[in-house]
N, CA and C of each residue as an Amber inpcrd file, in Angstrom:
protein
   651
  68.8650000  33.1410000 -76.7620000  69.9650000  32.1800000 -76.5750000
  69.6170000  30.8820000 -77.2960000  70.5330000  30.0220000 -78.1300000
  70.0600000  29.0850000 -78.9030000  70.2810000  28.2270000 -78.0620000
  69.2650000  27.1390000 -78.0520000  69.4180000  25.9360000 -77.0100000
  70.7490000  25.5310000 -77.5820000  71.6100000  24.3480000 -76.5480000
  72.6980000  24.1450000 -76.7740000  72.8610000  22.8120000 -77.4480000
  71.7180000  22.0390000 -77.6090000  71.5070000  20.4440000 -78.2770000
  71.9150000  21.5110000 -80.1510000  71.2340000  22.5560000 -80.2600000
  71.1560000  22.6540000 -82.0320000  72.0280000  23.7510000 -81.7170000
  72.7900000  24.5530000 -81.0230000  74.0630000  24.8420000 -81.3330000
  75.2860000  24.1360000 -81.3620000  75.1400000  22.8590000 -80.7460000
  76.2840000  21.7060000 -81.3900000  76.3450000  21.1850000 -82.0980000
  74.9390000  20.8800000 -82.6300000  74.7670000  20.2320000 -83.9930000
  75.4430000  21.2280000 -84.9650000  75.3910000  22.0270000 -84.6140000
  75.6190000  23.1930000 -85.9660000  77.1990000  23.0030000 -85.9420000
  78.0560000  23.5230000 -84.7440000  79.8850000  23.4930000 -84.8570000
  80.1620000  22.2630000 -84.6250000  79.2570000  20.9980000 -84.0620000
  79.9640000  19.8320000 -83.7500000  80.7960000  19.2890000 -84.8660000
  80.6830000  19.2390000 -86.2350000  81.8660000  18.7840000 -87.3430000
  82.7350000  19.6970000 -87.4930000  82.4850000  20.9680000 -87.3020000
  84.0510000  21.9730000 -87.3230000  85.2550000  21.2110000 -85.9060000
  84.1970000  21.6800000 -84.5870000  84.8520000  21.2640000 -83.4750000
  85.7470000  19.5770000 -83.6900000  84.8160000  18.3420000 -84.3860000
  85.9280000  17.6650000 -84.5590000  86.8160000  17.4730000 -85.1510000
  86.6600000  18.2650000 -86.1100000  88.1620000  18.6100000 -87.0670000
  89.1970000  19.2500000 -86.6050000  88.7980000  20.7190000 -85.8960000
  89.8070000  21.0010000 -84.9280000  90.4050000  20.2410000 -83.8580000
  89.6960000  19.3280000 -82.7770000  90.2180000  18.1890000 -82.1500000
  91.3400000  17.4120000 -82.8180000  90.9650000  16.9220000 -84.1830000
  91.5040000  15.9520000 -84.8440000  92.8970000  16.6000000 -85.1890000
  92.7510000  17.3760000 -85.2750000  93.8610000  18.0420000 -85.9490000
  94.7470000  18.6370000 -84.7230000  94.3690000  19.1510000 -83.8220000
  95.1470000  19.0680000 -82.1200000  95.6970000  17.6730000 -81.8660000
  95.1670000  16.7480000 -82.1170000  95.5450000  15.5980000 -82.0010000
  96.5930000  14.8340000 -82.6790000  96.6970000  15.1090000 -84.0370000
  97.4250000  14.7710000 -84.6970000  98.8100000  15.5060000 -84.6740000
  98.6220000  17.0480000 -84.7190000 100.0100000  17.7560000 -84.4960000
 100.7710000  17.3640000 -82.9380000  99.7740000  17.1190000 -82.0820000
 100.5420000  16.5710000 -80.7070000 101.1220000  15.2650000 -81.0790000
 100.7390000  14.6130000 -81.4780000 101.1260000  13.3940000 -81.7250000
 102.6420000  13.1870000 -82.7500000 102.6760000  13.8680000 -83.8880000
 103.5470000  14.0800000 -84.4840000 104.6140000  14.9480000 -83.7270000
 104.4120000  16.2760000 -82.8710000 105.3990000  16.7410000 -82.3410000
 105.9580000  15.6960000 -81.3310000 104.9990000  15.2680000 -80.4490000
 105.7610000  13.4080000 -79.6410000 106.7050000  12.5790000 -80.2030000
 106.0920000  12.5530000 -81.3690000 106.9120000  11.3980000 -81.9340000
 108.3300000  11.8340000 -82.7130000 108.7120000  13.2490000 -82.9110000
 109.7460000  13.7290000 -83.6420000 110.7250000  14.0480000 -82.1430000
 110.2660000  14.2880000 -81.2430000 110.6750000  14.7860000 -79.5060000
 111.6860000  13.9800000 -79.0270000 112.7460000  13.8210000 -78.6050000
 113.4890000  13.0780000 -77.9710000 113.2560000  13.5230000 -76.4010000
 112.4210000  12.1850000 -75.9160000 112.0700000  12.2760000 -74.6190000
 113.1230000  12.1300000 -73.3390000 114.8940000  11.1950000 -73.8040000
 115.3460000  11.7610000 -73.2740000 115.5000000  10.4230000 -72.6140000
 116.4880000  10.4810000 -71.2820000 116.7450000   8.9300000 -70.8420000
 116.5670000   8.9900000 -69.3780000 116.2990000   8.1860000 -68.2050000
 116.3350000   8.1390000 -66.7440000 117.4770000   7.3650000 -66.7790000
 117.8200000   8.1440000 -65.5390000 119.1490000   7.5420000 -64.9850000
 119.3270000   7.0690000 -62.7810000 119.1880000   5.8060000 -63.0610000
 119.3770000   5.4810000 -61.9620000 120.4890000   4.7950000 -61.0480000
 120.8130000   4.9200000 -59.9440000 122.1890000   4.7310000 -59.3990000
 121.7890000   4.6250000 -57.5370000 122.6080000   3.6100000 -57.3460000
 122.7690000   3.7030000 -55.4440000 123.7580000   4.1080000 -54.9290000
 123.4280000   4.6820000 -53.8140000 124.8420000   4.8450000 -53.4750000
 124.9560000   4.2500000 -51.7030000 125.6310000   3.7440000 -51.5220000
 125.7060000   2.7830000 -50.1050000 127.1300000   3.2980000 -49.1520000
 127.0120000   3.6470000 -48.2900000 128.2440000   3.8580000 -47.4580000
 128.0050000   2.4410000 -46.1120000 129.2970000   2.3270000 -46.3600000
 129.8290000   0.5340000 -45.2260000 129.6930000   1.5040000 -43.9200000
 129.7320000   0.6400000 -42.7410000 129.7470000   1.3060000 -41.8520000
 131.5550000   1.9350000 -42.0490000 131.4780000   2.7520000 -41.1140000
 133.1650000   3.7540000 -41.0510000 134.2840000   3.2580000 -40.0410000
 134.9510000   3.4010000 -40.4540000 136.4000000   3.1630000 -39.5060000
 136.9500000   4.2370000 -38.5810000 137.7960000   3.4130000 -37.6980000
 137.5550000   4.2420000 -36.7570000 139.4990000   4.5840000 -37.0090000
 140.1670000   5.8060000 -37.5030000 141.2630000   6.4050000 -37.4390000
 142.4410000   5.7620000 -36.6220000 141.4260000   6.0100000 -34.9560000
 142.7110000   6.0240000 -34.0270000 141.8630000   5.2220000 -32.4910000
 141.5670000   4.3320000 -32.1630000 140.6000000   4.4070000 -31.0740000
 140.6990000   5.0690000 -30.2400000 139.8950000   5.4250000 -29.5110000
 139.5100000   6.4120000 -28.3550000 139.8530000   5.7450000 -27.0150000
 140.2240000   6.4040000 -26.1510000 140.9350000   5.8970000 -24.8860000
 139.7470000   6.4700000 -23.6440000 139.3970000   5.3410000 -22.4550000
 138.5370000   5.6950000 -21.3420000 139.5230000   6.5230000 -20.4820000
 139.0490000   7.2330000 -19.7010000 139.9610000   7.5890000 -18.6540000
 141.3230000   6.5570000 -17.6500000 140.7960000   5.5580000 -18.0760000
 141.5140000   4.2490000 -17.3380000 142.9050000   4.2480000 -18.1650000
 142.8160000   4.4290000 -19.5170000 143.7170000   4.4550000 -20.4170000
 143.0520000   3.1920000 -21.2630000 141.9480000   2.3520000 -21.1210000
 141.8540000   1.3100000 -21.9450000 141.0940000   1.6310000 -23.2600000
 141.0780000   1.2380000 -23.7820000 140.0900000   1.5480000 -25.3760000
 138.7050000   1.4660000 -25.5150000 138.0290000   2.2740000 -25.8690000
 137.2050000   2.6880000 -26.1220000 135.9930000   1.7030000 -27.8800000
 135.7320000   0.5480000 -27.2630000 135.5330000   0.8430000 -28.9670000
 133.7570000   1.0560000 -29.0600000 133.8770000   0.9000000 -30.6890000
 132.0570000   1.5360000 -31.2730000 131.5040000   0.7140000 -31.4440000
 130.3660000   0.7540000 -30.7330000 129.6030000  -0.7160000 -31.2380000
 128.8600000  -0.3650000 -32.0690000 128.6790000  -1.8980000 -32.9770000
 127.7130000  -1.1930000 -34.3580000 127.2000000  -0.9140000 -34.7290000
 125.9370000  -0.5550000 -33.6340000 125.0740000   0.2910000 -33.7680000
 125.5390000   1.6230000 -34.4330000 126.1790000   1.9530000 -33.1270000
 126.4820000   3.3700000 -33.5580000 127.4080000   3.5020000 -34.1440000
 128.1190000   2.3910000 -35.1820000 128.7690000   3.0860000 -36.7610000
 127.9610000   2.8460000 -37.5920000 126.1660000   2.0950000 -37.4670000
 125.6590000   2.2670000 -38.3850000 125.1690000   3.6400000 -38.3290000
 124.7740000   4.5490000 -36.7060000 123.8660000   5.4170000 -37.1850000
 124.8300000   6.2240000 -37.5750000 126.2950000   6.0700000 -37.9850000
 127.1440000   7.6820000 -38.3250000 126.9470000   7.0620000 -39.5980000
 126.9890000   5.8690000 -40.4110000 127.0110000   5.6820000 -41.8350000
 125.2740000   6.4170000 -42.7650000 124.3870000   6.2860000 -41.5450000
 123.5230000   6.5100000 -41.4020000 123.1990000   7.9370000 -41.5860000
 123.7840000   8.4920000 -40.8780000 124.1080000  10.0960000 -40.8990000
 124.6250000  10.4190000 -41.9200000 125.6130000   9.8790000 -42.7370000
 126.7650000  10.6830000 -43.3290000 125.7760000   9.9960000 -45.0650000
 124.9630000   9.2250000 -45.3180000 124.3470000   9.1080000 -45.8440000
 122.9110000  10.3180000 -46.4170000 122.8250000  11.0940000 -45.1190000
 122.0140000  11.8920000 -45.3350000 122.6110000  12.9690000 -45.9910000
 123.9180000  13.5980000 -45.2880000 124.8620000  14.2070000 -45.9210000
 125.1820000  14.2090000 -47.5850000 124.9430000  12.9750000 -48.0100000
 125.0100000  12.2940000 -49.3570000 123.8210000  13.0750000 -50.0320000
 122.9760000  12.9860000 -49.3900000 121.2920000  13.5840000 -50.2030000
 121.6300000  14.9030000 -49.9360000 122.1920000  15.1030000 -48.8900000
 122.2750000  17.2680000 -49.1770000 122.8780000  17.7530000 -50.2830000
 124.6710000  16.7880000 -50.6650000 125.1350000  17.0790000 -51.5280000
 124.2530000  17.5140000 -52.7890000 123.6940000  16.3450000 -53.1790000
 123.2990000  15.8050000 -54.2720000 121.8780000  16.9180000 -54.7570000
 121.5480000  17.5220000 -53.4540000 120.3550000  18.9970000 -53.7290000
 120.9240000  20.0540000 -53.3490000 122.3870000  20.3510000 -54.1860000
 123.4360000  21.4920000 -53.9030000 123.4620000  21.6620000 -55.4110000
 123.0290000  23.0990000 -55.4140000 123.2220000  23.6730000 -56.8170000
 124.5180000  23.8220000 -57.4210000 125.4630000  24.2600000 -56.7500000
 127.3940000  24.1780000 -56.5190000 127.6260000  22.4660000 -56.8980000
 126.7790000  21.5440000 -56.7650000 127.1710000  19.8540000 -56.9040000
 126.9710000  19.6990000 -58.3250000 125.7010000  20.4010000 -58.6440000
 124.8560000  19.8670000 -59.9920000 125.8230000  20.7430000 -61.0180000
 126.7170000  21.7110000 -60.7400000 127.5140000  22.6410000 -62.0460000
 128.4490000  21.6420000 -61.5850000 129.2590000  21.2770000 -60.2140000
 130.4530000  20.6260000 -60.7730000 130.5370000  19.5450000 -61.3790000
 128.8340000  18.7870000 -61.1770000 129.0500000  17.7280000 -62.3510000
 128.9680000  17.4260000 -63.2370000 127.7990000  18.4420000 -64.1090000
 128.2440000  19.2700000 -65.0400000 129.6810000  19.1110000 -66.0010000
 130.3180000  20.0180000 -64.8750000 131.5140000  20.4850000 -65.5580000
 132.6790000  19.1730000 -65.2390000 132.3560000  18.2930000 -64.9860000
 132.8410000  17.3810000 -64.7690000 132.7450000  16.0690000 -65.9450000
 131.4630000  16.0530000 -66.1530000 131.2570000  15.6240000 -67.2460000
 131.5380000  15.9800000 -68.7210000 131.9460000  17.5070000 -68.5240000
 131.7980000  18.0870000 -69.9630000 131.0970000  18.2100000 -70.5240000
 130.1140000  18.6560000 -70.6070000 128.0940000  18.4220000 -70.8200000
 127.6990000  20.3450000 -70.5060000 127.0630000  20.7800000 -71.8240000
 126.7940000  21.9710000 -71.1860000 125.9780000  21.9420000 -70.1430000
 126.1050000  23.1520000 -69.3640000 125.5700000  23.6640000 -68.1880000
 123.7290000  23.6960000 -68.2890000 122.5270000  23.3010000 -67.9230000
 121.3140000  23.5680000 -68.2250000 121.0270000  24.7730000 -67.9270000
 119.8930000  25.4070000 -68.6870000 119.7190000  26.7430000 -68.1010000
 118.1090000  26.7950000 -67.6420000 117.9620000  26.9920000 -66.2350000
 117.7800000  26.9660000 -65.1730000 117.5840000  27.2970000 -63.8560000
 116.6880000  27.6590000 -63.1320000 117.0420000  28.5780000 -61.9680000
 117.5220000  27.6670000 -60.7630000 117.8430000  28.4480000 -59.8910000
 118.3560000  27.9470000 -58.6840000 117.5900000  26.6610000 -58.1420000
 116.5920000  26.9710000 -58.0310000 115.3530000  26.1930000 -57.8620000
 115.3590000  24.6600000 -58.4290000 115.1620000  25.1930000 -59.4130000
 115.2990000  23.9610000 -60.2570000 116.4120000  22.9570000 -60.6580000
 117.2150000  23.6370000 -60.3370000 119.0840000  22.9470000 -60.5860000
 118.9740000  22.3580000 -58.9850000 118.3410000  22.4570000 -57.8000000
 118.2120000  21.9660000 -56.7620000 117.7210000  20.6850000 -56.8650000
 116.6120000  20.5300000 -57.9130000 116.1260000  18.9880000 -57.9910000
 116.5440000  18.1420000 -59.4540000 118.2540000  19.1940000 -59.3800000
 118.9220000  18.2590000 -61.2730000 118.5910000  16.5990000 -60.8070000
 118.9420000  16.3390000 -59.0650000 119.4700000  14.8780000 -59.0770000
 118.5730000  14.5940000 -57.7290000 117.7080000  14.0190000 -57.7670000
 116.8020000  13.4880000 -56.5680000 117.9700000  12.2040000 -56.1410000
 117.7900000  12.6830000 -54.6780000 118.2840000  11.6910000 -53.3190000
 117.1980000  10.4950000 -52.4120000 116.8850000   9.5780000 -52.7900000
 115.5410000   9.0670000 -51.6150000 116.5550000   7.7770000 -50.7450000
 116.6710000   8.4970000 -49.7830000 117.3520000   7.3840000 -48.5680000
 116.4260000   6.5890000 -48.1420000 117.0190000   5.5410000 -48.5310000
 116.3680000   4.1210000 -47.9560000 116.6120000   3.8830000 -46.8500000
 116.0420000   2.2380000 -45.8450000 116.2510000   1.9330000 -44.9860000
 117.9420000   1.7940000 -44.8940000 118.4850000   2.5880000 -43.4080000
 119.8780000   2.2270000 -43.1490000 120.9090000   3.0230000 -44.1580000
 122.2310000   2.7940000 -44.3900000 122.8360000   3.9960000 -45.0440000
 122.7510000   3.6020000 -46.4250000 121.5480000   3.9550000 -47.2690000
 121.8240000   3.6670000 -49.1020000 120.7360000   4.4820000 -49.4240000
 121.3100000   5.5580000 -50.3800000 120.5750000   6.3680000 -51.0780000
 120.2270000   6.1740000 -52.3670000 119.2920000   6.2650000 -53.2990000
 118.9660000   6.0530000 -54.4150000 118.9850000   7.3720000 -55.3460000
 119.5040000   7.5620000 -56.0870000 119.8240000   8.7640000 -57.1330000
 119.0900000   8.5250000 -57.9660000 118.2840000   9.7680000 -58.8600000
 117.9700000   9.3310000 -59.8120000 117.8850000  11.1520000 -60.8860000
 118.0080000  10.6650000 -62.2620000 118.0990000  12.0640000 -62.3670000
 117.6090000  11.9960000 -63.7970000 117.3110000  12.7760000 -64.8630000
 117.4270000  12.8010000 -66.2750000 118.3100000  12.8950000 -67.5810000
 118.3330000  12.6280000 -68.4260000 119.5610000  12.7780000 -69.5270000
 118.7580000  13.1370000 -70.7670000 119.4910000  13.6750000 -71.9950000
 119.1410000  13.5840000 -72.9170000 119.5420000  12.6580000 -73.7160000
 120.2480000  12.0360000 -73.1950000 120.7020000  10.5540000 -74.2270000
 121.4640000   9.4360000 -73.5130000 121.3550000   8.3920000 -73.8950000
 122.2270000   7.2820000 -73.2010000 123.7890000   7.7370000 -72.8740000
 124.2260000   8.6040000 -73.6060000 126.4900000   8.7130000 -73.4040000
 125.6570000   9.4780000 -72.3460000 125.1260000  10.5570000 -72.6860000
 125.1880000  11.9530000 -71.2670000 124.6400000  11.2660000 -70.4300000
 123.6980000  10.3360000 -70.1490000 123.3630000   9.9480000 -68.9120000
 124.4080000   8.5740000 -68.1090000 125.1650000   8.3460000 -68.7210000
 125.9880000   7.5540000 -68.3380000 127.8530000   8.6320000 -68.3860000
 127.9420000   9.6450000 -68.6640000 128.5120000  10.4650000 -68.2570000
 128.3720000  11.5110000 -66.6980000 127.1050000  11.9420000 -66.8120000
 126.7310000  12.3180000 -65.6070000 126.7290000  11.5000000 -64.5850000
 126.1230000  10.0290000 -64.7310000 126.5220000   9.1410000 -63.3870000
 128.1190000   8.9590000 -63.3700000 129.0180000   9.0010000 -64.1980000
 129.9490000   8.7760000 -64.0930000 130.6080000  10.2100000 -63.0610000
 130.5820000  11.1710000 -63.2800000 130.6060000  12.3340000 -62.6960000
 129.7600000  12.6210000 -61.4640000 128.7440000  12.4520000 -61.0030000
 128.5610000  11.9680000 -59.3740000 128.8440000  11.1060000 -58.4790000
 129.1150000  10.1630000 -59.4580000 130.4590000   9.0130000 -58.4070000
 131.4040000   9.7260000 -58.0760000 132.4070000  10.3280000 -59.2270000
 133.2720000  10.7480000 -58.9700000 133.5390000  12.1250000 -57.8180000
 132.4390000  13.2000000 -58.0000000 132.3330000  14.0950000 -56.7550000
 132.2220000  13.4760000 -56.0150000 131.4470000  12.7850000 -55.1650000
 130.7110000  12.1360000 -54.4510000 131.9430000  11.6150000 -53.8360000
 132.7490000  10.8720000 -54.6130000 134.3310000  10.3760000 -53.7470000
 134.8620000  11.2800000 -53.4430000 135.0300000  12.3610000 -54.3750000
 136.1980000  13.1190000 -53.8420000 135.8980000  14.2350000 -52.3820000
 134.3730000  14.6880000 -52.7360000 134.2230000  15.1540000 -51.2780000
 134.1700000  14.1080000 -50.0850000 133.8280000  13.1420000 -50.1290000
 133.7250000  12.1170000 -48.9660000 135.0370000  12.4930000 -48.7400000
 136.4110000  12.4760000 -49.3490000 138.0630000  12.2350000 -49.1910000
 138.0340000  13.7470000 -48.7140000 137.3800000  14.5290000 -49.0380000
 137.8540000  15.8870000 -48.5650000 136.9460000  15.8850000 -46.6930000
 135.9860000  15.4740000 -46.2240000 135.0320000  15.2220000 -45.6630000
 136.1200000  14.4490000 -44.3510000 136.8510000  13.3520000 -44.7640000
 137.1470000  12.4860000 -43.8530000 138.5880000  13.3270000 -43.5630000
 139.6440000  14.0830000 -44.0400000 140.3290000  14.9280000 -44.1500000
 140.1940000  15.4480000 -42.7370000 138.9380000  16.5470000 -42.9770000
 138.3660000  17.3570000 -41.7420000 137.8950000  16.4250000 -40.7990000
 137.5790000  15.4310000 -40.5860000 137.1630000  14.7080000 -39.5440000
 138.2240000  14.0400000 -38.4800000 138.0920000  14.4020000 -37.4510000
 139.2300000  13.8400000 -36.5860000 139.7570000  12.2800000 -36.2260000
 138.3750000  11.8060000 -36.0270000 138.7000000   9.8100000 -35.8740000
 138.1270000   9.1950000 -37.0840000 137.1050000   9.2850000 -37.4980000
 136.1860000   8.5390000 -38.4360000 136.5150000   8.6980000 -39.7450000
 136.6770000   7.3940000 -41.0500000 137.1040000   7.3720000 -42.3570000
 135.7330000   6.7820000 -42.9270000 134.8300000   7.7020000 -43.5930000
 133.6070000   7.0290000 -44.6950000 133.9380000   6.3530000 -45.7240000
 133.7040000   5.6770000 -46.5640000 133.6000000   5.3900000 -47.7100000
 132.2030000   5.2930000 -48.6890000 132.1770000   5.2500000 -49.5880000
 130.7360000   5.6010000 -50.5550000 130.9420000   4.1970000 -51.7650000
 130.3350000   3.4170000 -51.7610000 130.2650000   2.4050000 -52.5120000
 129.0790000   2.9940000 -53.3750000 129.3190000   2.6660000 -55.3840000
 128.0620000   3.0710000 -55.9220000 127.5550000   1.4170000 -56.8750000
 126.5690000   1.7560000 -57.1520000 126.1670000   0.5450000 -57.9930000
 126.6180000   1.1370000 -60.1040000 126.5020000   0.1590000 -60.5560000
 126.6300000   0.8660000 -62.0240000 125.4080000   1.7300000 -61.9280000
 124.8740000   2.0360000 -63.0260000 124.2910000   3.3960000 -63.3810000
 123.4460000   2.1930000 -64.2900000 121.9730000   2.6240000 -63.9440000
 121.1200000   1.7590000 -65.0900000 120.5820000   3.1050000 -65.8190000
 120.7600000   2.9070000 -66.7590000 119.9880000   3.9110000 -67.8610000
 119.0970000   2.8980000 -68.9300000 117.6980000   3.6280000 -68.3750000
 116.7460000   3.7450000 -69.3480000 115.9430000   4.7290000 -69.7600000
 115.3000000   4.0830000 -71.5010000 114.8440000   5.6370000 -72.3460000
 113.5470000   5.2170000 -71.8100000 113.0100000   6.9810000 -71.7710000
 112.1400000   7.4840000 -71.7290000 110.5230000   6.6670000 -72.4510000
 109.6880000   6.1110000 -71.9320000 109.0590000   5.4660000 -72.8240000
 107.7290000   6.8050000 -72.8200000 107.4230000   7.1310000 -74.4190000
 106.3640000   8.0990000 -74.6920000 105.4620000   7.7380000 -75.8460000
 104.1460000   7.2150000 -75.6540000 103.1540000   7.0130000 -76.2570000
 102.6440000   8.3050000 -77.4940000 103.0930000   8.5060000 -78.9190000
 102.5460000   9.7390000 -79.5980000 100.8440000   9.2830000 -79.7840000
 100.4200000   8.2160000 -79.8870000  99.1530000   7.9350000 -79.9540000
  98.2230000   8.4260000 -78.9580000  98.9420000   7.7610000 -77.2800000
  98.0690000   7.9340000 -75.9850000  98.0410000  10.3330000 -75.9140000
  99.0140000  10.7700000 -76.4250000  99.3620000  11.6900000 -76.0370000
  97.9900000  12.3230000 -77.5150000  98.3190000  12.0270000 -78.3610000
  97.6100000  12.6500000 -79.1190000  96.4470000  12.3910000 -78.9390000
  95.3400000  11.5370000 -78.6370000  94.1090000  10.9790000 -77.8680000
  94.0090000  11.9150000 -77.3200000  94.7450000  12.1730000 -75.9340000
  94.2040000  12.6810000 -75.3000000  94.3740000  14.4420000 -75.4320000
  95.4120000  14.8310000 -76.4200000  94.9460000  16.3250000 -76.8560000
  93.7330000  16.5010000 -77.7810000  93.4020000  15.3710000 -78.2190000
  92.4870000  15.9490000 -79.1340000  91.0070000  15.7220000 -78.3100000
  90.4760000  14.8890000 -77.3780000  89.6570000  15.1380000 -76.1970000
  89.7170000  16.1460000 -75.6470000  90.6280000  17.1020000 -75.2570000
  91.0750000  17.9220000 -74.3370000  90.4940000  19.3830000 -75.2870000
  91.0300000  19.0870000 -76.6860000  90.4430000  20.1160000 -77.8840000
  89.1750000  20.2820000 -77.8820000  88.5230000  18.9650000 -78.1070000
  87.0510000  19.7910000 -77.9120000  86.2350000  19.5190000 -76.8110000
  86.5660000  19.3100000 -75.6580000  85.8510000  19.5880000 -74.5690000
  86.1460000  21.0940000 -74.6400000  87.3190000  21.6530000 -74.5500000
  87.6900000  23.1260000 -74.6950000  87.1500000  23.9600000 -75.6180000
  86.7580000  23.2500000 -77.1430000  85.9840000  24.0630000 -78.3370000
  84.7490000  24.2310000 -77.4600000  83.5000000  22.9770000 -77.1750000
  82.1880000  22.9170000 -76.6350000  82.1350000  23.8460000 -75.7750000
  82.8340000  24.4830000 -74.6530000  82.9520000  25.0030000 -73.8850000
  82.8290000  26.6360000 -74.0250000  83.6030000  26.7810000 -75.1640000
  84.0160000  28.3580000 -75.9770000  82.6700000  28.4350000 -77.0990000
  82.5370000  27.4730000 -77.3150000  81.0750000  27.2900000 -78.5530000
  79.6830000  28.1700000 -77.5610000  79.5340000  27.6170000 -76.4610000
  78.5010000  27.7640000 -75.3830000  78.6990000  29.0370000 -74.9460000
  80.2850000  29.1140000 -74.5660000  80.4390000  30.3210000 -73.8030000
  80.0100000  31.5690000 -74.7130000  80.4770000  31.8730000 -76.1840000
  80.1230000  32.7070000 -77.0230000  79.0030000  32.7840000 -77.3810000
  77.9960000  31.7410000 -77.3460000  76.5930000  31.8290000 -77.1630000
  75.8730000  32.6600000 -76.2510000  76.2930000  32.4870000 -75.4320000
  76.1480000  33.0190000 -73.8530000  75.8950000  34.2800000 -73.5110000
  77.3790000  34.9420000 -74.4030000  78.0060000  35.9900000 -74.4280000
  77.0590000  36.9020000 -75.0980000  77.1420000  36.6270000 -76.2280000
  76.4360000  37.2440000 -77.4700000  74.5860000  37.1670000 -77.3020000
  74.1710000  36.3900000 -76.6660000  72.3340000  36.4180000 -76.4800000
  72.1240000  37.8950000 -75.9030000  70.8570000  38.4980000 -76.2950000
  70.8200000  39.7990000 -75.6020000  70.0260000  39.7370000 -73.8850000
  70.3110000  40.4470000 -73.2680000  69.5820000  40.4330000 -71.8280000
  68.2450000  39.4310000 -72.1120000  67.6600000  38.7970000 -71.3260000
  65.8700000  38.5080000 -71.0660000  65.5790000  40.0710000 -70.2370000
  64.7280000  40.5420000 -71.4660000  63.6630000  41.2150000 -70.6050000
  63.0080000  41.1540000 -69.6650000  62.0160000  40.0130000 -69.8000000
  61.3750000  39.9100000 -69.2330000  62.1560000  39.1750000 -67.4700000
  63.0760000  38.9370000 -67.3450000  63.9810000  38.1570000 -66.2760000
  63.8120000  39.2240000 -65.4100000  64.6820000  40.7800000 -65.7810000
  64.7230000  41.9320000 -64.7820000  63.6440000  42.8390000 -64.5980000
  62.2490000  43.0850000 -65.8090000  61.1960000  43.8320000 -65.7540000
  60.5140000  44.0330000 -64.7760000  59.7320000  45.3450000 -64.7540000
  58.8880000  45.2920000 -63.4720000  58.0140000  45.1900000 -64.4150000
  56.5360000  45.1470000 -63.6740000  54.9890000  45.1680000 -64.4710000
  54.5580000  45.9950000 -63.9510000  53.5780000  46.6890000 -64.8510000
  53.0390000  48.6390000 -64.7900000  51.6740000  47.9860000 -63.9080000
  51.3480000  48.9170000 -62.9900000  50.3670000  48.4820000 -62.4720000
  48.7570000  49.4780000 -62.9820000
């Protein structure tokens, strides 16, 4: 087995050429890549109205204190985040937008549009684009579901009317380093060459005799 100090000496200038050159094609494929845009958006529901008030047995009225129309705005907020990890949500907005369909499994079309509910009823959306129009199309198209089921939502509901207030849509691009990215493929190259250099060393030495031998007595 060749010690491993003068078997690196020997591939260590191949190995950094190959690095270098991992490095450089990562770097160039980065930099030709359209990384694509984030898209962020709130969405806030007011507390809800109440239809028709509710009557005590006395016949007098019933009303909600605000607590508890915050915890139904509260509630119906969460409702907001189920939508929004509904595979049926992510095609109609989609197709709402006019934007082909991604292809995708179930799975994954589950997390097109992350929901993180904040304190009290306001959810934070956030999702990906491939360009500034589509990502400001797609927010435009989850507002718009987003209303129209709430309107279908309050429909079926007997006393209570939600509403969904959204913020504009901030879109920003993707920020991607081809330098930091190529650095670090070409580190990654030859820790991985050194590794395969050794290992084939390894491989290829014949048994030690003397390691498994018995001695003749």
């Amino acid at each position: 087995m060749t010690p491993a100090v003068l078997l690196l000496r020997r591939t260590f200038g191949t190995l950094v050429l190959l690095s270098v050159a991992a490095g450089v094609t990562t770097g160039f494929v980065s930099a030709r890549k359209n990384p694509g845009v984030d898209v962020a958006l709130t969405l806030t529901v007011p507390l809800p109205t109440r239809q028709a008030p509710q009557r005590d047995r006395s016949g007098g009225n019933v009303g909600e204190t605000t607590f508890e129309a915050l915890q139904s705005a509260e509630l119906f907020a969460e409702t907001l985040s189920g939508w929004l990890s509904s595979p049926d949500f992510v095609a109609a907005v989609y197709q709402r937008a006019g934007l082909k369909f991604p292809r995708a499994t179930v799975r994954r079309l589950s997390r097109a549009f992350t929901a993180v509910k904040r304190g009290g009823p306001v959810a934070d959306v956030h999702f990906h684009a491939p360009s500034a129009a589509d990502g400001q199309a797609l927010a435009r198209a989850v507002i718009t579901e987003i209303q129209e089921r709430t309107t279908a939502f309050n429909a079926a509901a007997e006393d209570l009317t939600f509403r969904v207030t959204a913020s504009d849509p901030l879109v920003a691009p993707v920020l991607v380093s081809p330098l930091l990215r190529g650095v670090v493929a070409g580190i990654v190259a030859l820790v991985i060459g050194i590794n395969l250099v050794l290992l084939n060393d390894f491989l290829r030495s014949p048994p030690d005799a003397s390691a498994g031998g018995t001695t003749a007595s």
